[in-house]
N, C-alpha and C positions, 0 to 999 in steps of 0.2 A: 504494500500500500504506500502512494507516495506521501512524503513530508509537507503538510500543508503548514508547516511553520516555518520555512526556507522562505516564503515569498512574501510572508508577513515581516520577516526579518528584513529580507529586501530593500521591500518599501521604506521601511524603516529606519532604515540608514539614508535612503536616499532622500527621505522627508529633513533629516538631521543636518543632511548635508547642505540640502537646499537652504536650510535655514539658517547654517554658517554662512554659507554664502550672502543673505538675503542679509544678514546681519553685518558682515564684513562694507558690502554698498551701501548701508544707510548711515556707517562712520564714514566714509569716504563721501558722501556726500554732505553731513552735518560739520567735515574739515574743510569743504569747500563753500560752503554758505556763510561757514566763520571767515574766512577768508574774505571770501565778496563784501562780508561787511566791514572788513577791517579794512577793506581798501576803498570803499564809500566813506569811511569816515573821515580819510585821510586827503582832503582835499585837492593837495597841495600833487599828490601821485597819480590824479586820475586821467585817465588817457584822453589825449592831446592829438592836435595835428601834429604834421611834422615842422609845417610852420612856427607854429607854437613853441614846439621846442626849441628854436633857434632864438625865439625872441628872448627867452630862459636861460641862454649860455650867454646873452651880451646884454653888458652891463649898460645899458644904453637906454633911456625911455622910448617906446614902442612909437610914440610918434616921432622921434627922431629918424628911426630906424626905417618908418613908412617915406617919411621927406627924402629921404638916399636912395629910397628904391625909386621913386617919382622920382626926381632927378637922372637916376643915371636912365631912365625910359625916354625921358625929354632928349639927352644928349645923344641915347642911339637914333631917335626918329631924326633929330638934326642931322647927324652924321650921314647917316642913310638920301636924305632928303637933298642934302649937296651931293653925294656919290649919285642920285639923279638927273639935278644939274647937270652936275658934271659932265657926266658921261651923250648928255645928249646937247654939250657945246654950248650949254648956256653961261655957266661960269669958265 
């Protein structure tokens, strides 16, 4: 007669196991939600442009930084604007 307790044992491991399992993900998730909110609270680390960044490494006020980039946009369209001239013998 076969052993009808081999497959109750089975199960039963496998019930066990899943439940490590189940248990291992829901710390792996409650280390990532602590996380997310440690990185919400933290103002100052929240993700950026890449722009952004750069404004963050120079010690400069942001609308200074803006007036240098206007500038050198104005001197290439000059630049460019005589190399038109130029080239069609008006200057």
């Amino acid at each position: 007669m076969p052993d009808l307790q081999q497959p109750a044992r089975t199960a039963e491991e496998q019930l066990a196991e899943t439940q490590q399992k189940l248990a291992e993900a829901e710390k792996q998730l409650a280390e990532a939600q602590k996380a997310l909110q440690d990185q919400e609270q933290q103002p100052g680390k929240a993700r950026k442009r890449p722009i952004e960044g750069i404004y963050d490494k120079i010690d400069v006020p942001v609308r200074y930084v803006d007036y240098f980039i206007i500038a050198v946009l104005v001197a290439f369209a000059v630049v460019v604007g005589l190399g038109i001239l130029s080239g069609k013998g008006i200057l």
